[in-house]
PDB file with SEQRES, HELIX, SHEET and CRYST1 records, atoms N, CA, C and O in Angstrom:
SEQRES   1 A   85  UNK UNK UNK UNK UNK UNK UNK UNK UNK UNK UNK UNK UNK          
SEQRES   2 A   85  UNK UNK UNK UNK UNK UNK UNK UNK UNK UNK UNK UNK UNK          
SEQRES   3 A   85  UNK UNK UNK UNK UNK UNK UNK UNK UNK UNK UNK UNK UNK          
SEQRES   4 A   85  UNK UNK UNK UNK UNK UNK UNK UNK UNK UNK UNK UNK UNK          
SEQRES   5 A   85  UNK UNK UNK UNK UNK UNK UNK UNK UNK UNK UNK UNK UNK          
SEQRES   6 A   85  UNK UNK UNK UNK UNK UNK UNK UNK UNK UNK UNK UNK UNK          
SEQRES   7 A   85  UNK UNK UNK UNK UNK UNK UNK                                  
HELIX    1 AA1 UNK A   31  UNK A   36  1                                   6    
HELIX    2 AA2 UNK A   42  UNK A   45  1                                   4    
HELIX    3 AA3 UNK A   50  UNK A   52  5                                   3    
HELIX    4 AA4 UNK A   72  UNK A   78  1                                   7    
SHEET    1 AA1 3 UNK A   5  UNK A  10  0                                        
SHEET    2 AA1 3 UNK A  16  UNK A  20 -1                                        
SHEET    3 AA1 3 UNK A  25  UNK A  28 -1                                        
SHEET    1 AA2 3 UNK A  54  UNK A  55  0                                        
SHEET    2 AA2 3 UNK A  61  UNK A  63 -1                                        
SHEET    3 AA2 3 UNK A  69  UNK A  71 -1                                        
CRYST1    1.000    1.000    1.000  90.00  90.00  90.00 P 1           1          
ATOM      1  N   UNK A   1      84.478  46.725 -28.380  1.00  0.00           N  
ATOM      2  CA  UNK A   1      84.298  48.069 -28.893  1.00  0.00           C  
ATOM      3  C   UNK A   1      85.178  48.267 -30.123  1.00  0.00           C  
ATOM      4  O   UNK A   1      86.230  47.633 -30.038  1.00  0.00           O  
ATOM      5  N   UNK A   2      85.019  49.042 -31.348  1.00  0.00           N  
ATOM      6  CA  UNK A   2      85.361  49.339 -32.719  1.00  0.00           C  
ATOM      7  C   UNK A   2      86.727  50.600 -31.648  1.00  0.00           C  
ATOM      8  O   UNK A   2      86.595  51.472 -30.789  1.00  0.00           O  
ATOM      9  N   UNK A   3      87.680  50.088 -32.250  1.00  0.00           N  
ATOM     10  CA  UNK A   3      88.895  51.431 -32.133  1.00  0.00           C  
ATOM     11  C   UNK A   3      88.211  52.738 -33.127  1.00  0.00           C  
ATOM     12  O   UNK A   3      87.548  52.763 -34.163  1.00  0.00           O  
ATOM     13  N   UNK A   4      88.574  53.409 -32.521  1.00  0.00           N  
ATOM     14  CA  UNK A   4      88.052  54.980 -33.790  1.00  0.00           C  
ATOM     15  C   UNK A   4      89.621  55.386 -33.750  1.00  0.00           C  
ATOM     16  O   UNK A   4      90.545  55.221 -32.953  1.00  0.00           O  
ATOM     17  N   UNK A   5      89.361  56.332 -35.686  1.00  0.00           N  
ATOM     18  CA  UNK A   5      91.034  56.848 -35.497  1.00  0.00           C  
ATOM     19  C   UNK A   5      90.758  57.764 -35.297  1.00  0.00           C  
ATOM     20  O   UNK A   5      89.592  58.148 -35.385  1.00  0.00           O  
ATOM     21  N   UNK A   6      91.598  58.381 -34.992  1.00  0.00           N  
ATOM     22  CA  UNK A   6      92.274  60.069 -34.785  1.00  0.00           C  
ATOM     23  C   UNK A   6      92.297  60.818 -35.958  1.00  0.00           C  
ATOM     24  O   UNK A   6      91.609  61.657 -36.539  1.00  0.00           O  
ATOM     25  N   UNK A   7      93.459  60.136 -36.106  1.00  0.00           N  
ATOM     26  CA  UNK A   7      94.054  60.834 -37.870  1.00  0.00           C  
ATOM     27  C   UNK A   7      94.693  59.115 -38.783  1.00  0.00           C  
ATOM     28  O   UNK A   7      94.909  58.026 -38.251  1.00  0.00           O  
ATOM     29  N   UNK A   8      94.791  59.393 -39.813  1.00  0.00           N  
ATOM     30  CA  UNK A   8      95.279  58.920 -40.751  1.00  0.00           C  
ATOM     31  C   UNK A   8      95.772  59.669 -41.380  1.00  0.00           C  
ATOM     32  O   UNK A   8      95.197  60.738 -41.582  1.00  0.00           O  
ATOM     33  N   UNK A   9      97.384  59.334 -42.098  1.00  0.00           N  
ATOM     34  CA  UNK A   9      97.825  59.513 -43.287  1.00  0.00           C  
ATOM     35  C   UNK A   9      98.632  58.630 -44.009  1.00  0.00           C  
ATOM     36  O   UNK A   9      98.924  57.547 -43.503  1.00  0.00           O  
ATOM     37  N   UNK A  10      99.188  59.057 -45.540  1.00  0.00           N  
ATOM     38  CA  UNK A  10      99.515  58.195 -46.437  1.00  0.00           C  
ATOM     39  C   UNK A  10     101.261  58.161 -46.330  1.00  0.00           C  
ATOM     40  O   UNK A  10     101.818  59.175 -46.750  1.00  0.00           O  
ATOM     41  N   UNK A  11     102.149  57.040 -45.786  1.00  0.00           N  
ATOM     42  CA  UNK A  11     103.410  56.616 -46.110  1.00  0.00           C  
ATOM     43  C   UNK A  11     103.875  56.801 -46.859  1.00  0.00           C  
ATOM     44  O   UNK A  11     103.437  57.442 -47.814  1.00  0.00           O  
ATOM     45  N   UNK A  12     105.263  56.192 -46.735  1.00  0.00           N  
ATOM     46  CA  UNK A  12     105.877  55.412 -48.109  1.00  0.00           C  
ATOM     47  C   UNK A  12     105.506  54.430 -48.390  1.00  0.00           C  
ATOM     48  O   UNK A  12     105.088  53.762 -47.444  1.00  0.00           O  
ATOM     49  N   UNK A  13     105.451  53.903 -49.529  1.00  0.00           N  
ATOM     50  CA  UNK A  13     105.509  52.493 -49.673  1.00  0.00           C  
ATOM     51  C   UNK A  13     104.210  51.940 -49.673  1.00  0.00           C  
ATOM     52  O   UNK A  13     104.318  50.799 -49.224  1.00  0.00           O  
ATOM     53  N   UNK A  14     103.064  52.183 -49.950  1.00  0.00           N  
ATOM     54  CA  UNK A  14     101.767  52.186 -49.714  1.00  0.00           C  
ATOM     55  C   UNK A  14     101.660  51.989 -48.012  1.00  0.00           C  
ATOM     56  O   UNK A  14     100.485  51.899 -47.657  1.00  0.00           O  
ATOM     57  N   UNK A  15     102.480  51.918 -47.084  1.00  0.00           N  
ATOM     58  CA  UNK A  15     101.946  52.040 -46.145  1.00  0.00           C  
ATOM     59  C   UNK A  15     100.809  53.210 -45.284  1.00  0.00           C  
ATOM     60  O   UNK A  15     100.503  54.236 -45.892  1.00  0.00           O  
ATOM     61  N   UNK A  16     100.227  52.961 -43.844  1.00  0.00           N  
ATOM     62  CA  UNK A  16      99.550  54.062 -43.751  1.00  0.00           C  
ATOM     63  C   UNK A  16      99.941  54.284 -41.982  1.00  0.00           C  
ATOM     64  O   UNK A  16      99.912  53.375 -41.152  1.00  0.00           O  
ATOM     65  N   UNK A  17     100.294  55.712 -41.711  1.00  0.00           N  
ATOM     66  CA  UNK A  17     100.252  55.687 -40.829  1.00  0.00           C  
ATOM     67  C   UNK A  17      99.145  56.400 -39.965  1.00  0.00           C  
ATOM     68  O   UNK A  17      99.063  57.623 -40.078  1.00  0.00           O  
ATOM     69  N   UNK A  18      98.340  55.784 -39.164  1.00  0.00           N  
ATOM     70  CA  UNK A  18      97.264  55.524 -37.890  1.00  0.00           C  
ATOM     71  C   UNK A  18      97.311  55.869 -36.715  1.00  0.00           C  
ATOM     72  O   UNK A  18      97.946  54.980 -36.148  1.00  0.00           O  
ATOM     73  N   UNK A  19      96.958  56.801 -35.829  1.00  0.00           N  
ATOM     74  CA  UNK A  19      96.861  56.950 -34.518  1.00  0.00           C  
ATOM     75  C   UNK A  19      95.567  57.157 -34.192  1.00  0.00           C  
ATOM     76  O   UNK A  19      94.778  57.979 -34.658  1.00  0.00           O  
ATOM     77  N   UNK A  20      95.414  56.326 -33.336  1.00  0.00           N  
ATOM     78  CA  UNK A  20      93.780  55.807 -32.719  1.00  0.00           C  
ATOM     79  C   UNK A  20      93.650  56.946 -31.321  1.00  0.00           C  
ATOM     80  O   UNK A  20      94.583  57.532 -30.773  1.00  0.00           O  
ATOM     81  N   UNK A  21      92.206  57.016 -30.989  1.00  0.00           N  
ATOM     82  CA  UNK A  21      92.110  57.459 -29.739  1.00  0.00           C  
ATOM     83  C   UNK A  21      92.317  56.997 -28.870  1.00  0.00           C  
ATOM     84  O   UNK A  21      91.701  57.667 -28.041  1.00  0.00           O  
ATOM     85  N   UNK A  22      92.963  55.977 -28.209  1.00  0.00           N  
ATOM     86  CA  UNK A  22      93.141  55.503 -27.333  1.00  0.00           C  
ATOM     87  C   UNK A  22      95.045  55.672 -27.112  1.00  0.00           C  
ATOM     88  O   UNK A  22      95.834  55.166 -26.315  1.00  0.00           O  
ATOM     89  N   UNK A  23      95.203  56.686 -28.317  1.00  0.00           N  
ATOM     90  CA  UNK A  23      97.067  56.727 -28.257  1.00  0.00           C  
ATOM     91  C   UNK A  23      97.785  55.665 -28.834  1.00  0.00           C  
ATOM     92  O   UNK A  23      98.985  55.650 -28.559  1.00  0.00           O  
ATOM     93  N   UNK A  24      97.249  54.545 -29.754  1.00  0.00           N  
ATOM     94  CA  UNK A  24      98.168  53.519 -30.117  1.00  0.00           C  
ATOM     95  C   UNK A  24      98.323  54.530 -31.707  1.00  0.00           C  
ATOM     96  O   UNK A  24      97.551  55.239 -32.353  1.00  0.00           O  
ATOM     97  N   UNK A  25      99.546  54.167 -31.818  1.00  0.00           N  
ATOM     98  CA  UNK A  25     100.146  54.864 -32.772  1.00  0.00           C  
ATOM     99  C   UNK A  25     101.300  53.730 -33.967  1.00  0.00           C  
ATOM    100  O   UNK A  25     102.450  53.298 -33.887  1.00  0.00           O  
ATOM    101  N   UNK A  26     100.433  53.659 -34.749  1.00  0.00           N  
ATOM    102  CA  UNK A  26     100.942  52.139 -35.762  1.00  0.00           C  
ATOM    103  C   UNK A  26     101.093  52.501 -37.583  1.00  0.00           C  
ATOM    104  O   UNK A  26     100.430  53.317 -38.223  1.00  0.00           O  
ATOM    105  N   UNK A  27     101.892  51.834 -37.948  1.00  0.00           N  
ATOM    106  CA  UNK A  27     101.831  51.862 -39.464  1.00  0.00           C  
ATOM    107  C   UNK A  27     101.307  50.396 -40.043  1.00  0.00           C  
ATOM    108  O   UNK A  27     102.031  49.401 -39.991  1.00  0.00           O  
ATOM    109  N   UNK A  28     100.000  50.376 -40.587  1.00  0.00           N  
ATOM    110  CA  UNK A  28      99.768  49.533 -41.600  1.00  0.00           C  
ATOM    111  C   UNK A  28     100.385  49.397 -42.764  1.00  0.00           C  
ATOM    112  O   UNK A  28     100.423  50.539 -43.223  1.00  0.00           O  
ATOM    113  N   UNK A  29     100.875  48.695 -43.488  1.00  0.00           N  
ATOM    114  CA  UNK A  29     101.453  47.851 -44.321  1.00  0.00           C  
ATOM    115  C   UNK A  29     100.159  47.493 -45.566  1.00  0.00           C  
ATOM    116  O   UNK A  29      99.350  46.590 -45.354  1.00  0.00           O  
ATOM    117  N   UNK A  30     100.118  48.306 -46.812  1.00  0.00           N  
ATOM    118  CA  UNK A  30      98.987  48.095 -47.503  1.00  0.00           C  
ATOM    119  C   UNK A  30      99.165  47.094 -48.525  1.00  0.00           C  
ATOM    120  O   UNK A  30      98.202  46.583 -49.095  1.00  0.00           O  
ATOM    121  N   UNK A  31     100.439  46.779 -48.792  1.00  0.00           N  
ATOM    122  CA  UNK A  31     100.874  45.887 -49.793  1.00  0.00           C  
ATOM    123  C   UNK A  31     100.300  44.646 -50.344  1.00  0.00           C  
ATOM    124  O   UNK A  31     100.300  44.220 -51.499  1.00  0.00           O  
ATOM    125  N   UNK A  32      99.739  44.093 -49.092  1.00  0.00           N  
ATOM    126  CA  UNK A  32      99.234  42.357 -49.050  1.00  0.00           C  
ATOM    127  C   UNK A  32      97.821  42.751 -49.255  1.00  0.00           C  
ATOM    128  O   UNK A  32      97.095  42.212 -50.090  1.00  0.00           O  
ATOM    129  N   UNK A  33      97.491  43.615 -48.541  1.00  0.00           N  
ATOM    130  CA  UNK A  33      95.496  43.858 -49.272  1.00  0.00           C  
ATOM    131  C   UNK A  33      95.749  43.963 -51.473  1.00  0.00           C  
ATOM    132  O   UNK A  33      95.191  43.463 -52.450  1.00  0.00           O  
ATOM    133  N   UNK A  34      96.789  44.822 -51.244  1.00  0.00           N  
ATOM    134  CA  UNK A  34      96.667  45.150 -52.787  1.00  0.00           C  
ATOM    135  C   UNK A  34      96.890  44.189 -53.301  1.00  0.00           C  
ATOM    136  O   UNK A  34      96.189  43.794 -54.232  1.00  0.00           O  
ATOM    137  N   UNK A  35      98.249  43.319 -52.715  1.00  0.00           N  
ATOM    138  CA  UNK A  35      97.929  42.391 -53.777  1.00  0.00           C  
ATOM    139  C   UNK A  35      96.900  41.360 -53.973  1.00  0.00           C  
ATOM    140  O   UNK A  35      96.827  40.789 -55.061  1.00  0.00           O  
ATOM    141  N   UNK A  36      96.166  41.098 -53.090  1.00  0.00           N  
ATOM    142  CA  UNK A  36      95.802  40.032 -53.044  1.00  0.00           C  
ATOM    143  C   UNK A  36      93.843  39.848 -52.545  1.00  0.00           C  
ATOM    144  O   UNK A  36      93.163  38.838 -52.362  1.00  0.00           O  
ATOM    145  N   UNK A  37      93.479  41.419 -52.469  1.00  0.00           N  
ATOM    146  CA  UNK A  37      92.074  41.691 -51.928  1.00  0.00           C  
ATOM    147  C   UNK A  37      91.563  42.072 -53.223  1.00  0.00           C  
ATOM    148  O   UNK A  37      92.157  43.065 -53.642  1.00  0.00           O  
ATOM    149  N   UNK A  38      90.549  41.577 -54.119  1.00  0.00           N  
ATOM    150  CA  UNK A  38      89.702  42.159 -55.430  1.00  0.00           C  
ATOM    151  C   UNK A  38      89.136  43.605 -55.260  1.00  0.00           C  
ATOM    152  O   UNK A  38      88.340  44.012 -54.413  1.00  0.00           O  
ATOM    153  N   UNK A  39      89.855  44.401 -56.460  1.00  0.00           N  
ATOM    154  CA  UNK A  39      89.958  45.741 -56.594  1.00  0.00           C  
ATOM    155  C   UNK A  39      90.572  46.915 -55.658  1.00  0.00           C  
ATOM    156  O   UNK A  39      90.360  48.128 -55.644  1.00  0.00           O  
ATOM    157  N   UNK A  40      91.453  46.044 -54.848  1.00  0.00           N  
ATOM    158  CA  UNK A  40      92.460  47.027 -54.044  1.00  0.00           C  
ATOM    159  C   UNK A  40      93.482  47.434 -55.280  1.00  0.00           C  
ATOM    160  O   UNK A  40      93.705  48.617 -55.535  1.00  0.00           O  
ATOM    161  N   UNK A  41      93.926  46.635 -55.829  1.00  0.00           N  
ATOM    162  CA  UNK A  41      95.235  46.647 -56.882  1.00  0.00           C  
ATOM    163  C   UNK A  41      94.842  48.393 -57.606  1.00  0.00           C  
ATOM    164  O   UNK A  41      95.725  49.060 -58.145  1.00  0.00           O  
ATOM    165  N   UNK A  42      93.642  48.797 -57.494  1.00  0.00           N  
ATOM    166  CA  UNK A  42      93.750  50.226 -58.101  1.00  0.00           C  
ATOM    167  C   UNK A  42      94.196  51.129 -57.579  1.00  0.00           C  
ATOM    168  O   UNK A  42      94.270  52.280 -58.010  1.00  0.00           O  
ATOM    169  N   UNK A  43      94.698  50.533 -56.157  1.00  0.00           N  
ATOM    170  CA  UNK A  43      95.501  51.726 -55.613  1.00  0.00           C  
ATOM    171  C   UNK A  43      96.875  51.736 -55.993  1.00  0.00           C  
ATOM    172  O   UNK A  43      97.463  52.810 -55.863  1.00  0.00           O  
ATOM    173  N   UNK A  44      97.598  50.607 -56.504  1.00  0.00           N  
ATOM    174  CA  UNK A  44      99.385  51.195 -57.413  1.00  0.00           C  
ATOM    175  C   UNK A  44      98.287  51.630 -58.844  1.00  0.00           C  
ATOM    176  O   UNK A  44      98.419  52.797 -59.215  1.00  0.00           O  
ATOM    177  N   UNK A  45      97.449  50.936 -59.479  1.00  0.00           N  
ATOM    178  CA  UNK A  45      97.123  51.307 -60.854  1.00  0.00           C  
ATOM    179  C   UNK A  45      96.890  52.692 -61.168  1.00  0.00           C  
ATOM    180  O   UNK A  45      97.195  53.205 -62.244  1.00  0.00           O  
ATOM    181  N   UNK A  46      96.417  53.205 -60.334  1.00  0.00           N  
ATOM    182  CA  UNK A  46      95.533  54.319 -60.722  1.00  0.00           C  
ATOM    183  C   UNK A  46      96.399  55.435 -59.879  1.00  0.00           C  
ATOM    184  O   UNK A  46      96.322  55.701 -58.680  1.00  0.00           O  
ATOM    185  N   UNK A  47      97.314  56.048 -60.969  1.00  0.00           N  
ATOM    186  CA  UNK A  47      98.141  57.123 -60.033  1.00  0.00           C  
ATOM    187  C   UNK A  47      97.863  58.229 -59.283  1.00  0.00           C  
ATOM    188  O   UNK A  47      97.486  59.203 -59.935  1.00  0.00           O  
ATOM    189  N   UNK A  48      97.948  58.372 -57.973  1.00  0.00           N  
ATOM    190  CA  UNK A  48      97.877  59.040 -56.996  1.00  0.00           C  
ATOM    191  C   UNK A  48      96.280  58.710 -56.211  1.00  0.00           C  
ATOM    192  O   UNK A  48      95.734  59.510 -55.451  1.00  0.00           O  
ATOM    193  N   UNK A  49      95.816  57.600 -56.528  1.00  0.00           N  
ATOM    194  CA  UNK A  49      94.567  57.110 -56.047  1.00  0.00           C  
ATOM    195  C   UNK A  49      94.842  57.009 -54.312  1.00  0.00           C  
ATOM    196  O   UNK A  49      94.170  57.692 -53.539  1.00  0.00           O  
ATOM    197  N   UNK A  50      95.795  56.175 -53.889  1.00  0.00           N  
ATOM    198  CA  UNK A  50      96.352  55.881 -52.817  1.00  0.00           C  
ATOM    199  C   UNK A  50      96.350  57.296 -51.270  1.00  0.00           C  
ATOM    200  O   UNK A  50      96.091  57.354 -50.068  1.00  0.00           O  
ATOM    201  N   UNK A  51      96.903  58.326 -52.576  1.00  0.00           N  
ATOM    202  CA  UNK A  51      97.292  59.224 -51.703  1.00  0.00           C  
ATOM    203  C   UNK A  51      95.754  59.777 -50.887  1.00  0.00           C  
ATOM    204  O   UNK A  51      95.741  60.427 -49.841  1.00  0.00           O  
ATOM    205  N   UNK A  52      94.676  59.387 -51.565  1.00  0.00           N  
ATOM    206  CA  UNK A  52      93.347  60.309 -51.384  1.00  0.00           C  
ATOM    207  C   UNK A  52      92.736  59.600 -50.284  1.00  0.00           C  
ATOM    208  O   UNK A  52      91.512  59.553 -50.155  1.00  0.00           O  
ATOM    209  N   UNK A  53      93.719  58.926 -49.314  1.00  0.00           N  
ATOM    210  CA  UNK A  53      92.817  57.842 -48.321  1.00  0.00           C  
ATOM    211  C   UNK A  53      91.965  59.177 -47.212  1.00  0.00           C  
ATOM    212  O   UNK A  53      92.466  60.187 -46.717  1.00  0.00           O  
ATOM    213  N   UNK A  54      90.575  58.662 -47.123  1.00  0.00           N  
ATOM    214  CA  UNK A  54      89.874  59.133 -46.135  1.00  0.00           C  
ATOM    215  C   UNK A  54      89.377  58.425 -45.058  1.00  0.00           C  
ATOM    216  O   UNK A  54      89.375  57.194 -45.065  1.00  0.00           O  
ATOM    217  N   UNK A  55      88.782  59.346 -43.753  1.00  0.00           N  
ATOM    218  CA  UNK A  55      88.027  59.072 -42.677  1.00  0.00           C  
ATOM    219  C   UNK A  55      87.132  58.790 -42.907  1.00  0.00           C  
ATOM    220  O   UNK A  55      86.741  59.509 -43.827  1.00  0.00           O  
ATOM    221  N   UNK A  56      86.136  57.827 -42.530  1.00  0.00           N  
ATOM    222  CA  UNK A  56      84.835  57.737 -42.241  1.00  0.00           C  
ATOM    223  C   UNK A  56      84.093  58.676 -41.571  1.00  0.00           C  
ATOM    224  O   UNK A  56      84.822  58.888 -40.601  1.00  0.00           O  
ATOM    225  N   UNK A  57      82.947  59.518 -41.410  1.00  0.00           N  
ATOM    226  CA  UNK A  57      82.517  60.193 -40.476  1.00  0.00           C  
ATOM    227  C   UNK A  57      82.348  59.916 -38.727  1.00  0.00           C  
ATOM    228  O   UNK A  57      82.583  60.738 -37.841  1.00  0.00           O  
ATOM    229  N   UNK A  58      81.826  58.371 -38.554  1.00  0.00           N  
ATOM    230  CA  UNK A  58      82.478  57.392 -37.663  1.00  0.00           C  
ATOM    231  C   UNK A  58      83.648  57.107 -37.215  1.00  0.00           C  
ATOM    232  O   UNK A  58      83.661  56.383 -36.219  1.00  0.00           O  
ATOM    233  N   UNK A  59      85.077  57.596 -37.821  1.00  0.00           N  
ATOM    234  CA  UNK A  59      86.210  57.053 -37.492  1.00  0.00           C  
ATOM    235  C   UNK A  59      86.295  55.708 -37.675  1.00  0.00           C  
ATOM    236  O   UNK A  59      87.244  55.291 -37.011  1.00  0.00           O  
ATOM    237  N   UNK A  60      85.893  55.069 -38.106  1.00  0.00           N  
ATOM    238  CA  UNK A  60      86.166  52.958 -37.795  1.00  0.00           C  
ATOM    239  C   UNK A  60      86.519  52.817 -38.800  1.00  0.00           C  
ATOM    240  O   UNK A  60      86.776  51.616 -38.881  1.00  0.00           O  
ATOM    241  N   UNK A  61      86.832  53.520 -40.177  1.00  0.00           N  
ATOM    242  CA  UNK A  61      87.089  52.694 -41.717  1.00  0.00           C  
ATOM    243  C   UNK A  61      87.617  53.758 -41.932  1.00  0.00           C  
ATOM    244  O   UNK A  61      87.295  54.816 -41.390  1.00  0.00           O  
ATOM    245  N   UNK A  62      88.605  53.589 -42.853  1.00  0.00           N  
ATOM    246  CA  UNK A  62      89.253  54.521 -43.755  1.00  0.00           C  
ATOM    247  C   UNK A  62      88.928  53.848 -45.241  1.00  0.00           C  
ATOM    248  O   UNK A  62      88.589  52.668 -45.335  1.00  0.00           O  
ATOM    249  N   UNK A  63      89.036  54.530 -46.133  1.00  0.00           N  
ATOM    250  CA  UNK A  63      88.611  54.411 -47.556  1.00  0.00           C  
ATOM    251  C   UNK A  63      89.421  55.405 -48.793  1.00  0.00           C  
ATOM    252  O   UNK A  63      90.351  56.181 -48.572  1.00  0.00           O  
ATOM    253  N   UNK A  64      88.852  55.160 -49.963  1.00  0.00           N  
ATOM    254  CA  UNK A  64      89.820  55.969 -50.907  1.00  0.00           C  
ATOM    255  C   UNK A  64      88.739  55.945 -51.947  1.00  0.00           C  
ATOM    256  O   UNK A  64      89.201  56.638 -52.854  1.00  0.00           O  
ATOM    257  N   UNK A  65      87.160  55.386 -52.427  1.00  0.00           N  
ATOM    258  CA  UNK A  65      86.547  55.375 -52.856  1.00  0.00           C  
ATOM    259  C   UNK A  65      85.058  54.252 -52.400  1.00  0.00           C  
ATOM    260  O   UNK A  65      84.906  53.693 -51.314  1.00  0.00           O  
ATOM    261  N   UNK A  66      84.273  54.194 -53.408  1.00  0.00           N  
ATOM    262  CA  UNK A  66      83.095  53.456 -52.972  1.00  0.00           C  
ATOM    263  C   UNK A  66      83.354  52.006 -52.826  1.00  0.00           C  
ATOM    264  O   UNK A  66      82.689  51.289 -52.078  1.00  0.00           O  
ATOM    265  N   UNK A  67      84.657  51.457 -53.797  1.00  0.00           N  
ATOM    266  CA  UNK A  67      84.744  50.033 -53.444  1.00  0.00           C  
ATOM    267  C   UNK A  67      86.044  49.831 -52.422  1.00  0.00           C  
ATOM    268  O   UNK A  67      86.001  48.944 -51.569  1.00  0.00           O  
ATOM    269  N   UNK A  68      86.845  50.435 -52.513  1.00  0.00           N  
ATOM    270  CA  UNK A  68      88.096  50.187 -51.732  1.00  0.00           C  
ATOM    271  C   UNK A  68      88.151  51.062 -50.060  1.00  0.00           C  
ATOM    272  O   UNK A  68      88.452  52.247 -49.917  1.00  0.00           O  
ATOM    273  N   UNK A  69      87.759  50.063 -48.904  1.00  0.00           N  
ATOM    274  CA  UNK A  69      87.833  50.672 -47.272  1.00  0.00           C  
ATOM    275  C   UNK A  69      88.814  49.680 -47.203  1.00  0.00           C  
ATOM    276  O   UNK A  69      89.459  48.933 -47.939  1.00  0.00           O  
ATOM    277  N   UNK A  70      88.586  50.140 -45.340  1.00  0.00           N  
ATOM    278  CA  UNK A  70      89.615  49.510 -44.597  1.00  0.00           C  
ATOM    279  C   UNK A  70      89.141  49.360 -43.222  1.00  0.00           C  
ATOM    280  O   UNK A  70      89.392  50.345 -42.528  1.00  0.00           O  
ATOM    281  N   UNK A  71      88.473  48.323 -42.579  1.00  0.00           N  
ATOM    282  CA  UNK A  71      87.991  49.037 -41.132  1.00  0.00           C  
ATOM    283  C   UNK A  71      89.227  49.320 -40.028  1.00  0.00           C  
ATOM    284  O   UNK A  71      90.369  48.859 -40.012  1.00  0.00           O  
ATOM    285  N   UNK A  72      88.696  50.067 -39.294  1.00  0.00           N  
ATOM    286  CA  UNK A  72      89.431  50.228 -37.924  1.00  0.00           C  
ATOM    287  C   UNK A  72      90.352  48.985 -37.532  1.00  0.00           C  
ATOM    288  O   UNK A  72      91.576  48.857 -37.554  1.00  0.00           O  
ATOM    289  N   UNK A  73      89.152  47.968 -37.103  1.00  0.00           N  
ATOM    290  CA  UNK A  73      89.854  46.890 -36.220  1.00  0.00           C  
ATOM    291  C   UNK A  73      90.578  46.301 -37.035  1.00  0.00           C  
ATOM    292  O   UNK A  73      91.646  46.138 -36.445  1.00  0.00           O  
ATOM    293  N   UNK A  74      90.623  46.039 -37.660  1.00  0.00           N  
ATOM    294  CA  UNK A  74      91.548  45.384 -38.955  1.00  0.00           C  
ATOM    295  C   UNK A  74      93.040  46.005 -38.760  1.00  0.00           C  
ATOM    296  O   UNK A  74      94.053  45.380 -38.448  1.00  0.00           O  
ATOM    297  N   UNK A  75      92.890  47.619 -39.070  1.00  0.00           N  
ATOM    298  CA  UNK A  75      94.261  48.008 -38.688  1.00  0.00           C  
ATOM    299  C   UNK A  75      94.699  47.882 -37.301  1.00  0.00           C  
ATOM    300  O   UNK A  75      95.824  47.522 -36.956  1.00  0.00           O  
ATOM    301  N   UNK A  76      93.551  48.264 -36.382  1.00  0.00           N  
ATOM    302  CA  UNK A  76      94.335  47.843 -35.260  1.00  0.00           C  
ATOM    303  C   UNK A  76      95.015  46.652 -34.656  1.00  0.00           C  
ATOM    304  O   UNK A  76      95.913  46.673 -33.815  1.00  0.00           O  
ATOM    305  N   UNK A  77      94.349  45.421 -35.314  1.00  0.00           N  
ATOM    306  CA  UNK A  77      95.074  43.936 -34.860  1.00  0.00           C  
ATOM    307  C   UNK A  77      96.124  43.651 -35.720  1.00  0.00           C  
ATOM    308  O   UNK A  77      96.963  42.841 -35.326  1.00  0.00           O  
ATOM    309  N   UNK A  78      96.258  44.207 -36.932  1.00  0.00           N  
ATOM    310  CA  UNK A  78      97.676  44.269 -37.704  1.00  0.00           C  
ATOM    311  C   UNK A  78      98.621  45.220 -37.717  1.00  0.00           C  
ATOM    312  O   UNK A  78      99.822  44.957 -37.653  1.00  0.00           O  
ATOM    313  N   UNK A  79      98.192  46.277 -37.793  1.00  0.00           N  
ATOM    314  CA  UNK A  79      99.601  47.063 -37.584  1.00  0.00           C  
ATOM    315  C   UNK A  79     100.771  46.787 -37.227  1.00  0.00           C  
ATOM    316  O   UNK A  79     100.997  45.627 -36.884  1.00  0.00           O  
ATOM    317  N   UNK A  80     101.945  47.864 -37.205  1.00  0.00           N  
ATOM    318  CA  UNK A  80     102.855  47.493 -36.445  1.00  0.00           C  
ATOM    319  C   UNK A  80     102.969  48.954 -35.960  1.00  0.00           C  
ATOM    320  O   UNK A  80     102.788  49.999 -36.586  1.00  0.00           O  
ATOM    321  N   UNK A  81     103.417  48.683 -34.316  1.00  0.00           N  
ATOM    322  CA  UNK A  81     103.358  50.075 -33.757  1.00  0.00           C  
ATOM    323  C   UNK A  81     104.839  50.861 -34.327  1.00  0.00           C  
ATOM    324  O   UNK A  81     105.867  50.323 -34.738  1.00  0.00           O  
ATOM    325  N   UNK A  82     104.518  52.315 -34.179  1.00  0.00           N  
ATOM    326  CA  UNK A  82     105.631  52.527 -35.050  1.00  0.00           C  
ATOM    327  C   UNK A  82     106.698  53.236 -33.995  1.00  0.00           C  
ATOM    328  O   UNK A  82     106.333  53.571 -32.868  1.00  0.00           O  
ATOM    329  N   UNK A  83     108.163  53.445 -34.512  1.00  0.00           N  
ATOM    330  CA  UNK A  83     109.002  53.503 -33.882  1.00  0.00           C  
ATOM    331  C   UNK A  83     108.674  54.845 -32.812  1.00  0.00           C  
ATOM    332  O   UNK A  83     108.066  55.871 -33.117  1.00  0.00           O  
ATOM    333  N   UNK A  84     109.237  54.518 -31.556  1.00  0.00           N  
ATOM    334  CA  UNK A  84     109.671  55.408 -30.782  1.00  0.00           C  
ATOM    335  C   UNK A  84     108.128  55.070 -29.491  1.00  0.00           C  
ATOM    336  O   UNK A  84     108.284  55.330 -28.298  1.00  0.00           O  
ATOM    337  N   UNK A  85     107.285  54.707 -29.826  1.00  0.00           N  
ATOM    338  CA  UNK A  85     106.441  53.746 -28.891  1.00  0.00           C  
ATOM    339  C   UNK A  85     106.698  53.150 -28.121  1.00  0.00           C  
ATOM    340  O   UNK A  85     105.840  52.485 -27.541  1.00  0.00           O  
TER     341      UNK A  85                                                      
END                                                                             
């Protein structure tokens, strides 16, 4: 089954912090997509692009435009759960 989120919002540090319906509560780490995923890098380029991350109507992807998502499971098998968990 696809995790659905809850909520999303935008960190420090390009990170993102994630809480799923199921109560796991994690910060993704966006750094390594940007550097290294074709046309993520517009999220340091393009100032305040980052901050505009959205929901999917589905919950399973978060996004910030038509080329740059993120699915669910992805964050959920990487994350790191965040303190006090």
């Amino acid at each position: 089954m696809i995790p659905r989120i809850k909520s999303v919002t935008v960190s420090e540090n390009y990170h993102l912090h994630v809480i799923f319906d199921d109560g796991k509560d994690c910060m993704y780490d966006m750094n390594e997509d940007i550097r290294t995923l074709e046309g993520y890098s517009a999220l340091k380029e393009i100032p305040g692009l980052f901050d505009l991350v959205q929901l999917d109507e589905s919950r399973t992807c978060v996004f910030w435009n038509d080329y740059i998502d993120l699915p669910s499971d992805i964050i959920y098998e990487y994350a790191r759960i965040s303190k006090g968990q």
